[in-house]
C-alpha atoms as an extended CHARMM CRD file, in Angstrom:
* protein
*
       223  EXT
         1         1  UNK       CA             91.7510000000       78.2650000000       69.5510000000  PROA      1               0.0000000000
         2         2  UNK       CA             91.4610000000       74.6640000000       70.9370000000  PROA      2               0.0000000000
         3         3  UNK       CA             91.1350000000       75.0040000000       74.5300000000  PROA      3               0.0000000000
         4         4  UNK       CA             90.5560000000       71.3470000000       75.0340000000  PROA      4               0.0000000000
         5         5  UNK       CA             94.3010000000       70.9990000000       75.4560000000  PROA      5               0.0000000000
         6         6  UNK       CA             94.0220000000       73.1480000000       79.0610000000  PROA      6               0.0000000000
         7         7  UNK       CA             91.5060000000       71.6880000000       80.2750000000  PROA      7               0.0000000000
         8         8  UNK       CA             91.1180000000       68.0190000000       82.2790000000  PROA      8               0.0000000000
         9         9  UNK       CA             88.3900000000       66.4920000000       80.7410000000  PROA      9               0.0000000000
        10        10  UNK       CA             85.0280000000       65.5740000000       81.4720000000  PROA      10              0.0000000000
        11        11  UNK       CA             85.2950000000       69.4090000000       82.5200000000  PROA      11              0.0000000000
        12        12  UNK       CA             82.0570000000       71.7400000000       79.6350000000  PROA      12              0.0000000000
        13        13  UNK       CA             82.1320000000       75.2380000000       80.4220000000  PROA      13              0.0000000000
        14        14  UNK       CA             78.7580000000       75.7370000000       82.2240000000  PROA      14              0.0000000000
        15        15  UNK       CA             77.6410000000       78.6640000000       79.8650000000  PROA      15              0.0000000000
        16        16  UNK       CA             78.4500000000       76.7810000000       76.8360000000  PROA      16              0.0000000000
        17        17  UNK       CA             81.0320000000       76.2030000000       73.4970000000  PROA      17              0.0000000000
        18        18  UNK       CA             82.7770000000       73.8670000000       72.3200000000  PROA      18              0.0000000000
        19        19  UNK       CA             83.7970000000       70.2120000000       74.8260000000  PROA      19              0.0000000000
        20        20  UNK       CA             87.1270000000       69.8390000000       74.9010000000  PROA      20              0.0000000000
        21        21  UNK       CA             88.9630000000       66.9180000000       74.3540000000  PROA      21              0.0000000000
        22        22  UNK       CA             91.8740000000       64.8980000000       75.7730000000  PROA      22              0.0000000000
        23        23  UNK       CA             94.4860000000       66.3860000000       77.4660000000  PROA      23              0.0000000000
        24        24  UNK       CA             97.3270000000       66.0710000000       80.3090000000  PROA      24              0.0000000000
        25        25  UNK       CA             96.8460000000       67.1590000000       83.9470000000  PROA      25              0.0000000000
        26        26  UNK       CA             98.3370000000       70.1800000000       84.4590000000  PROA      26              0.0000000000
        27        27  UNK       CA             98.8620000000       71.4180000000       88.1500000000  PROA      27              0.0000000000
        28        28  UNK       CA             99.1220000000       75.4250000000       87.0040000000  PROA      28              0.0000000000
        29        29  UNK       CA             96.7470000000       76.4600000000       83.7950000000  PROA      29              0.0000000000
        30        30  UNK       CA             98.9480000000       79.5230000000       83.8620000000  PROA      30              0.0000000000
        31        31  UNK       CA            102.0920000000       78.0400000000       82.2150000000  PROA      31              0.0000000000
        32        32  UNK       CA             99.4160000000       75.7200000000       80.1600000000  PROA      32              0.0000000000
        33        33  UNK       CA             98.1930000000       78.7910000000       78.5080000000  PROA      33              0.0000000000
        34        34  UNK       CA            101.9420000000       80.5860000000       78.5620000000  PROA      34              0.0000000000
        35        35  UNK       CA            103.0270000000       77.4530000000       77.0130000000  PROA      35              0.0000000000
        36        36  UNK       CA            100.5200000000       76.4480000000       74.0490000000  PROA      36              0.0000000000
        37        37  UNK       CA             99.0930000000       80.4040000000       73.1510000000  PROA      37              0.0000000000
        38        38  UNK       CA            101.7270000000       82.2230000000       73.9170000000  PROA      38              0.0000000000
        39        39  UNK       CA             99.6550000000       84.3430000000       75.6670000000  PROA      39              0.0000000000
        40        40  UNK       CA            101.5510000000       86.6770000000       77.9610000000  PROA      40              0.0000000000
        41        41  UNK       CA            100.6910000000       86.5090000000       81.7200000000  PROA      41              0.0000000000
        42        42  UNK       CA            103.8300000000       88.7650000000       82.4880000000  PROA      42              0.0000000000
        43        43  UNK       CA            101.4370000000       91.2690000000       84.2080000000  PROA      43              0.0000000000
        44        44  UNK       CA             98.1430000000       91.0090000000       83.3590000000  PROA      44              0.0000000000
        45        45  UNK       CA             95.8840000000       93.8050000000       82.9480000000  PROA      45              0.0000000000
        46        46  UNK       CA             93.7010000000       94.5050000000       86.0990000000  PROA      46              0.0000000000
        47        47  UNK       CA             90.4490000000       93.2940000000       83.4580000000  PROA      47              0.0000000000
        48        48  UNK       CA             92.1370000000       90.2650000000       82.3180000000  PROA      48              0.0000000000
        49        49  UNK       CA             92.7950000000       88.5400000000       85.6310000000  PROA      49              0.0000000000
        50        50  UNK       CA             90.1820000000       85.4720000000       85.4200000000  PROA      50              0.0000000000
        51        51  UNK       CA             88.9680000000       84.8310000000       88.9710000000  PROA      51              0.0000000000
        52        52  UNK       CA             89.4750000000       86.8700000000       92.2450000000  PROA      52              0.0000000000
        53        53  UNK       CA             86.5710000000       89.3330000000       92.1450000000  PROA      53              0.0000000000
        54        54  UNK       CA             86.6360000000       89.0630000000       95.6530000000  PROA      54              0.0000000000
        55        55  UNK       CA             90.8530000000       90.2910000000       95.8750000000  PROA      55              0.0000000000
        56        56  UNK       CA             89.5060000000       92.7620000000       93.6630000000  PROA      56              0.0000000000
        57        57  UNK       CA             86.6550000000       94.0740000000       95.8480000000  PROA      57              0.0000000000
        58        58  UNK       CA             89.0530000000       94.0780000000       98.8700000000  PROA      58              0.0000000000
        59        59  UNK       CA             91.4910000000       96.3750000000       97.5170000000  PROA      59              0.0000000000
        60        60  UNK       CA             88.8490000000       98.8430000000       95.7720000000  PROA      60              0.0000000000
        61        61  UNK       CA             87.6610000000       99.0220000000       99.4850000000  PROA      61              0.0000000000
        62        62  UNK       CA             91.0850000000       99.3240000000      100.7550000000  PROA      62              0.0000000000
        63        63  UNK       CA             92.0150000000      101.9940000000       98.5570000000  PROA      63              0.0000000000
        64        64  UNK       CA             89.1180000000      104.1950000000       99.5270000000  PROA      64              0.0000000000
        65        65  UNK       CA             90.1240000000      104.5640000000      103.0330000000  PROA      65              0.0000000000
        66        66  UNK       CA             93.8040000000      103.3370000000      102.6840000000  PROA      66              0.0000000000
        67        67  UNK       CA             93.1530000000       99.8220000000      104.8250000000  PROA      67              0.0000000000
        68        68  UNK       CA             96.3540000000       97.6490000000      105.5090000000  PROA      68              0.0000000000
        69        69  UNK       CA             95.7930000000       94.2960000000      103.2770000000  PROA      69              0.0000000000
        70        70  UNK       CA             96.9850000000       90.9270000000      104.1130000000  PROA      70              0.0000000000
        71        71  UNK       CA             97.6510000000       88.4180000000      100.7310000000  PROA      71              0.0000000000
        72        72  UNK       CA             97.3670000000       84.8350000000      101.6670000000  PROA      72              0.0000000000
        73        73  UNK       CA             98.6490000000       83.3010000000       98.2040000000  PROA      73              0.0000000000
        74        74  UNK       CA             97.8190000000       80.4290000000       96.9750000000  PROA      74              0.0000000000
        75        75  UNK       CA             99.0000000000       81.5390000000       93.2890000000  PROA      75              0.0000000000
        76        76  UNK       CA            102.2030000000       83.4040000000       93.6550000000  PROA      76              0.0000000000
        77        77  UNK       CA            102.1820000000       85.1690000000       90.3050000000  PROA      77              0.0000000000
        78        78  UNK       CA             98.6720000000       87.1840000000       90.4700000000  PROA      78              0.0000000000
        79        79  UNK       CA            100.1030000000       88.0960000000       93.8530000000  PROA      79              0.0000000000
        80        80  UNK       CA            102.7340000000       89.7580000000       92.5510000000  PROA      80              0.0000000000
        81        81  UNK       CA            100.2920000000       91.4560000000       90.1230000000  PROA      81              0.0000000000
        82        82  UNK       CA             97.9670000000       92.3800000000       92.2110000000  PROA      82              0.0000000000
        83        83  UNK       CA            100.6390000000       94.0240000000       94.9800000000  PROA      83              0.0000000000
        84        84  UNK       CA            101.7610000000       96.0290000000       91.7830000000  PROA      84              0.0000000000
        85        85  UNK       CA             98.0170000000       97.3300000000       91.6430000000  PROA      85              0.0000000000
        86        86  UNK       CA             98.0390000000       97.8770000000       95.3320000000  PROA      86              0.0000000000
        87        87  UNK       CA            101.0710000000       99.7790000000       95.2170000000  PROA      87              0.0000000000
        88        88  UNK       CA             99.8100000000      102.5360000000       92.6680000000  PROA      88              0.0000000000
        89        89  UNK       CA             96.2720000000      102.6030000000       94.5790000000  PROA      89              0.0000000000
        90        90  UNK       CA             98.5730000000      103.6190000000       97.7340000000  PROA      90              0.0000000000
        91        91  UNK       CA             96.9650000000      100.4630000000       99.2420000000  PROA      91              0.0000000000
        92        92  UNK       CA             99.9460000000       98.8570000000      101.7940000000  PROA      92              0.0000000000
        93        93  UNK       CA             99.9110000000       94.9270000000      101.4060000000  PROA      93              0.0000000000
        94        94  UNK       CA            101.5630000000       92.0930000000      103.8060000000  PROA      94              0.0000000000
        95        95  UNK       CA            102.2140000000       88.8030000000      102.5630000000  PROA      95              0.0000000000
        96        96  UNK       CA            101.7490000000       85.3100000000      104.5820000000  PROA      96              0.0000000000
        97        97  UNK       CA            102.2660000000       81.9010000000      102.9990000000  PROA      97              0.0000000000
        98        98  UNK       CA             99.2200000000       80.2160000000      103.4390000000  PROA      98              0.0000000000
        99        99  UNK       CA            100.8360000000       77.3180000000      105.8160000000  PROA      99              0.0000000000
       100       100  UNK       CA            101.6060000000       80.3060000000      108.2290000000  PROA      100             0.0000000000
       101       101  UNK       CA             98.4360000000       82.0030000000      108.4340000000  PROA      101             0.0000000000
       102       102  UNK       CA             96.9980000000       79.6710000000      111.2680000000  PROA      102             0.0000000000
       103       103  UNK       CA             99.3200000000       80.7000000000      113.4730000000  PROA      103             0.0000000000
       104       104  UNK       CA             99.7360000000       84.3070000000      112.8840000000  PROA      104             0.0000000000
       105       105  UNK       CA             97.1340000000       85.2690000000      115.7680000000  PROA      105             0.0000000000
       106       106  UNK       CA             98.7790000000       88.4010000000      116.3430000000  PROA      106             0.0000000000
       107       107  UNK       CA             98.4690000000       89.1920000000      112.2200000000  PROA      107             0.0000000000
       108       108  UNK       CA             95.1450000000       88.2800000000      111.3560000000  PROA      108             0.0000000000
       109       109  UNK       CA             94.0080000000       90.6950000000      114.3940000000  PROA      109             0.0000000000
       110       110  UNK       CA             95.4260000000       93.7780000000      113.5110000000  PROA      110             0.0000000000
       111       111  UNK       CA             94.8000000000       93.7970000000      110.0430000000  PROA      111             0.0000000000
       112       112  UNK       CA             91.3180000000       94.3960000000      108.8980000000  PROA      112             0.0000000000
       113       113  UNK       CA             91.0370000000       92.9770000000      105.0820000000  PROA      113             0.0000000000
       114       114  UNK       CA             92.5600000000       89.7570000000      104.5660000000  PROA      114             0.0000000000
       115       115  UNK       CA             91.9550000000       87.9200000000      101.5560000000  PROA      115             0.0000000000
       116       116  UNK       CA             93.4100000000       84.7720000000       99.6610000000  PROA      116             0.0000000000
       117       117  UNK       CA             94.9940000000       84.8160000000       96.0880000000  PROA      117             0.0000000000
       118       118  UNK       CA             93.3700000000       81.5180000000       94.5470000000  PROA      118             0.0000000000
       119       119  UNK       CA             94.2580000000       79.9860000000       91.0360000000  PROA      119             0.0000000000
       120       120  UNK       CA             91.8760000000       80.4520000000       88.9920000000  PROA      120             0.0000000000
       121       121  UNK       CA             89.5030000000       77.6320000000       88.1180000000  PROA      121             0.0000000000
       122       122  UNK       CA             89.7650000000       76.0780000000       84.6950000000  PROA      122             0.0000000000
       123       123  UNK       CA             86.6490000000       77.7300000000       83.8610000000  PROA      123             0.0000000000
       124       124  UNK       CA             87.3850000000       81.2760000000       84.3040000000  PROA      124             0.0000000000
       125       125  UNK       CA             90.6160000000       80.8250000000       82.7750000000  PROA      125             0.0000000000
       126       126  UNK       CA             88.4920000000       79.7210000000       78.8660000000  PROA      126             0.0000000000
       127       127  UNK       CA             85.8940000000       82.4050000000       79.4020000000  PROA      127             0.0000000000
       128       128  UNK       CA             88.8060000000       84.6010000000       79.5950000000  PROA      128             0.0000000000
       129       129  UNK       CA             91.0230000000       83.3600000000       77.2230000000  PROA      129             0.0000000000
       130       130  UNK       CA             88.4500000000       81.7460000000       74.4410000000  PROA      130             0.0000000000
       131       131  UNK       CA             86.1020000000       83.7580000000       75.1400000000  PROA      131             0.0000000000
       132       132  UNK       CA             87.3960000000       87.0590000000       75.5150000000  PROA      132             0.0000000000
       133       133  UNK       CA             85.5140000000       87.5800000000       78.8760000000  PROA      133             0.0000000000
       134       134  UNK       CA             87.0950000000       90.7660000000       80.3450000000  PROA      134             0.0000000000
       135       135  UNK       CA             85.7360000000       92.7660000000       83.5930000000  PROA      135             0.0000000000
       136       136  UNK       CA             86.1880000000       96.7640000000       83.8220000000  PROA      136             0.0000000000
       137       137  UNK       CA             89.4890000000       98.4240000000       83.7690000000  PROA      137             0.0000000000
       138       138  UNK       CA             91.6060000000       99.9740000000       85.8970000000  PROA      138             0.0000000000
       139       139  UNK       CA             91.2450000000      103.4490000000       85.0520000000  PROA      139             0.0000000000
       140       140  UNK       CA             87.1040000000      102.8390000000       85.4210000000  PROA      140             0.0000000000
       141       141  UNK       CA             87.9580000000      101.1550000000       89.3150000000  PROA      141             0.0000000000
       142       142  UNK       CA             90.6510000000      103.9710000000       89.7950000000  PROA      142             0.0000000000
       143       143  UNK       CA             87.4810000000      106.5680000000       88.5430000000  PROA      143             0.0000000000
       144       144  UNK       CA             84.9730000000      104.8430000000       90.9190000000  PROA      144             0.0000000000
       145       145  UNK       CA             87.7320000000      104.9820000000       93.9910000000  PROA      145             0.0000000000
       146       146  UNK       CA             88.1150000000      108.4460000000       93.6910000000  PROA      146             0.0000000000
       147       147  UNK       CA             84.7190000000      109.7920000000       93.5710000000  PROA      147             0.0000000000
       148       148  UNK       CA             84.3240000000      107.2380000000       96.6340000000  PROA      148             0.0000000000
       149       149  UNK       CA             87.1020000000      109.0360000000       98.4340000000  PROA      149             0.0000000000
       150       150  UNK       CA             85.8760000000      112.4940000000       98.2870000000  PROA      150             0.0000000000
       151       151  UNK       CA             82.1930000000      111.2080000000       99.0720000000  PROA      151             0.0000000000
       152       152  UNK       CA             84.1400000000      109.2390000000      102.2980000000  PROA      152             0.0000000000
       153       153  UNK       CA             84.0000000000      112.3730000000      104.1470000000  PROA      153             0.0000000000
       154       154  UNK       CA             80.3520000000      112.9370000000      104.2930000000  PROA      154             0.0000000000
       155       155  UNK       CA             80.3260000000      109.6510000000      105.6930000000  PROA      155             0.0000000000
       156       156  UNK       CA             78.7700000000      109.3870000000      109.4900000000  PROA      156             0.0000000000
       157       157  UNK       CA             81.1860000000      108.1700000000      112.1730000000  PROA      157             0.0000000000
       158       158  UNK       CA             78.2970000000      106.3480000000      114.4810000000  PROA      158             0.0000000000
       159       159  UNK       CA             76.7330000000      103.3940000000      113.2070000000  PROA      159             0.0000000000
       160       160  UNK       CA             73.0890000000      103.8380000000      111.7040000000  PROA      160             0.0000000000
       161       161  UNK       CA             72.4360000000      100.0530000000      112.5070000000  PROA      161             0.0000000000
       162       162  UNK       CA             71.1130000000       98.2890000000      116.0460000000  PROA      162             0.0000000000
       163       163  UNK       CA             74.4780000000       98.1670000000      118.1130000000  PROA      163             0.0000000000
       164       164  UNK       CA             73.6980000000       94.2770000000      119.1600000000  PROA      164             0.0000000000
       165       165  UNK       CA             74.9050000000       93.4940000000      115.6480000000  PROA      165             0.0000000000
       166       166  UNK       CA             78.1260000000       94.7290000000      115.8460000000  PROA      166             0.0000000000
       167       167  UNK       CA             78.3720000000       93.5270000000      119.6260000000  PROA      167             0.0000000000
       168       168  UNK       CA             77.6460000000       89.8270000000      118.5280000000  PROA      168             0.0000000000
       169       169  UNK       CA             79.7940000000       89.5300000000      115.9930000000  PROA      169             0.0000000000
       170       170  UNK       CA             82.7980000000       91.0570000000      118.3620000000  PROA      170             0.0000000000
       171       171  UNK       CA             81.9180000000       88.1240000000      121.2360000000  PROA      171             0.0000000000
       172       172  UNK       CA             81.6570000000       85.8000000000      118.6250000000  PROA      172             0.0000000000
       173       173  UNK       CA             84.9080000000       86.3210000000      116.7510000000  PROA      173             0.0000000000
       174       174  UNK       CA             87.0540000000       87.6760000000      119.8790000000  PROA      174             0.0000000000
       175       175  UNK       CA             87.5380000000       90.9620000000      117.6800000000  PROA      175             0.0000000000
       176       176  UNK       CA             89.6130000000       93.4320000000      119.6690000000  PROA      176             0.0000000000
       177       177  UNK       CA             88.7930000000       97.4620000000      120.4890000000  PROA      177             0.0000000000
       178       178  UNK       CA             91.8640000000       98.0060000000      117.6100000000  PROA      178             0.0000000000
       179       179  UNK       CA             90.5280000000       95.6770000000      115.3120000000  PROA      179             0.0000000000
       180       180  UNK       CA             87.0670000000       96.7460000000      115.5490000000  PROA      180             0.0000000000
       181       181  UNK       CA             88.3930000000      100.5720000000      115.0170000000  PROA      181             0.0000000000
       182       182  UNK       CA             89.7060000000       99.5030000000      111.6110000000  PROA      182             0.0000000000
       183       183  UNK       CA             86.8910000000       97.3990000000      111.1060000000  PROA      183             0.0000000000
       184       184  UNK       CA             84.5450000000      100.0390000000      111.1480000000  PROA      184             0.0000000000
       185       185  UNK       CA             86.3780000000      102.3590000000      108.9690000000  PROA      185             0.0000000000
       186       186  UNK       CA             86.4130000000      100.0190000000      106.2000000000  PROA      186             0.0000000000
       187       187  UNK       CA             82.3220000000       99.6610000000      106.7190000000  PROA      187             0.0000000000
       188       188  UNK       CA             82.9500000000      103.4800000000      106.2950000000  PROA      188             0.0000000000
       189       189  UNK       CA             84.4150000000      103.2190000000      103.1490000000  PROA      189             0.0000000000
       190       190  UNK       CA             81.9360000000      100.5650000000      101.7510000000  PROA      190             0.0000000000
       191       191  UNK       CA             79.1360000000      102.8670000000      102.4670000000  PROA      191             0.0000000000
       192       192  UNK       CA             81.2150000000      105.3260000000      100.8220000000  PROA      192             0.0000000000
       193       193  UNK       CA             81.3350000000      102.9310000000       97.8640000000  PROA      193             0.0000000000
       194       194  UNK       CA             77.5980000000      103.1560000000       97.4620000000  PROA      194             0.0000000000
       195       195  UNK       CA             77.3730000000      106.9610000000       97.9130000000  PROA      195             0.0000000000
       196       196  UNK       CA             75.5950000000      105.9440000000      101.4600000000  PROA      196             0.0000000000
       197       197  UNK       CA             75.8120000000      108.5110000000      104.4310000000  PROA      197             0.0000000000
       198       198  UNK       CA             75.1280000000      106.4050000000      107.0260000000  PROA      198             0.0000000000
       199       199  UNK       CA             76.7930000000      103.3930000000      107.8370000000  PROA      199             0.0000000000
       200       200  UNK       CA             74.1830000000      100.0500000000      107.5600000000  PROA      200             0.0000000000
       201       201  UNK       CA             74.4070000000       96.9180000000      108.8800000000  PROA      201             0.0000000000
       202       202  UNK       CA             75.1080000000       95.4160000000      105.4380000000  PROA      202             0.0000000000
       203       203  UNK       CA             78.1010000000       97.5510000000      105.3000000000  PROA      203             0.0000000000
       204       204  UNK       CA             79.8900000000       96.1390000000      108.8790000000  PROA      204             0.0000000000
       205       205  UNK       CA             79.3700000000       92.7670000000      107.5030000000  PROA      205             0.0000000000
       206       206  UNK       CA             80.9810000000       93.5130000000      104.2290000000  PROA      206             0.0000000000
       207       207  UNK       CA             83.9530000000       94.6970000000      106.4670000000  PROA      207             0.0000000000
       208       208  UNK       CA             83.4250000000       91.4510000000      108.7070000000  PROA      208             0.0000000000
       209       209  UNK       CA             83.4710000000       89.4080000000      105.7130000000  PROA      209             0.0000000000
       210       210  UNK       CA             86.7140000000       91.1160000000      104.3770000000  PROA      210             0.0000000000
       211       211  UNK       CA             88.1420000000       90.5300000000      107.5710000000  PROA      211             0.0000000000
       212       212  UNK       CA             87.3880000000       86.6190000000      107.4470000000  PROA      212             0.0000000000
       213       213  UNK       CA             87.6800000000       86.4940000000      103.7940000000  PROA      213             0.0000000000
       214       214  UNK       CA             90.8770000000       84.7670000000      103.7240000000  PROA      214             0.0000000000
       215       215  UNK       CA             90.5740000000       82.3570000000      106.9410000000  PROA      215             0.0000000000
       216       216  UNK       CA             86.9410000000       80.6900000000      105.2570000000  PROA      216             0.0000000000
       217       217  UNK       CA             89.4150000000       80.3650000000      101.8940000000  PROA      217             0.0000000000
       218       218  UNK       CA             91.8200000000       78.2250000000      104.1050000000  PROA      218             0.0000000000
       219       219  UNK       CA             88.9730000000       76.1460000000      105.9380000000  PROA      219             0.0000000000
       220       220  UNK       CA             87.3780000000       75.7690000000      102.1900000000  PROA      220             0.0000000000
       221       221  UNK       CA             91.0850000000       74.1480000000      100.9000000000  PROA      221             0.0000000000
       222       222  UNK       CA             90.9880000000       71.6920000000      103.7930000000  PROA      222             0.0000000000
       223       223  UNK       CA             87.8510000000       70.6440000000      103.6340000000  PROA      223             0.0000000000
């Protein structure tokens, strides 16, 4: 497979192979690879999607506790995918285009994991493709979820870390007694995640960083 005719050269995939060659800009490597392999991105399976880890993290959380998602999409078709994986994790998603999200003050503070759907970089598209690079399934993350959700219940209700964490980080971000409710359930559930009684510091700012995930995507574009 000559994957030089994806790819915008001088680009050499950092962990090695071959360098590819010449080839066209292309402003979506998704119809690139549609186009010359054939390859079918209809509806990819959940360990073919090249890129996103961090969507993916947000909606194993989210389906522990069943946490509201917002999907800020910057590529419209793994959206859709990944709203069909939502759907059958009983995860319920909202959708913002990405020029809205700014202004959507009353959104982005009442729903507690918010994450952007980026195209993937050229990179993780070859490891995928030429490489074969795959990540778990869905039935293993579905497996993992589950055993999560029944451990979710030992899970403590207080927080096991000095309060003055959680207190800075609600002055600094302006973060609302609703907001912070949610918040802390989906530190609950990434405790739960780790098979973790108590909820840690390390788990509220996983849940913090859920929460801004999406908004440090959009500063990262415009920068």
């Amino acid at each position: 497979m000559n994957v030089g005719t994806c790819i915008n050269p001088p680009y050499h995939p950092p962990w090695g192979g071959p360098r590819p060659g010449p080839g066209p800009v292309y402003s979506n490597l998704r119809v690139v690879i549609l186009n010359d392999f054939g390859y079918n991105f209809g509806m990819l399976k959940w360990e073919e999607i090249p890129g996103n880890e961090h969507v993916k993290r947000a909606l194993e959380v989210a389906a522990v506790g069943y946490h509201p998602v917002l999907f800020v999409p910057f590529d419209i078709e793994l959206a859709e995918d990944f709203e069909k994986y939502a759907s059958s994790l009983g995860v319920k998603v909202t959708k913002i285009e990405p020029a809205e999200f700014e202004a959507a003050i009353k959104l982005r503070f009442s729903i507690p994991i918010q994450v952007a759907i980026l195209q993937p970089e050229p990179f993780e598209i070859v490891r995928m493709v030429g490489y074969g690079a795959k990540g778990e399934s869905f039935d293993e993350l579905k497996k993992r979820i589950e055993g999560a959700q029944d451990f979710r219940r030992r899970v403590s209700e207080v927080f096991s870390g000095k309060e003055d964490i959680i207190l800075e980080d609600i002055k600094i971000y302006g973060i609302g007694l609703g907001l912070f409710l949610q918040m802390f359930q989906v530190a609950r559930s990434c405790a739960a995640l780790e098979k973790n009684e108590k909820v840690d510091a390390w788990h509220w700012k996983e849940a913090l960083a859920l929460w801004r995930s999406a908004e440090l995507a959009l500063v990262a574009k415009k920068i």
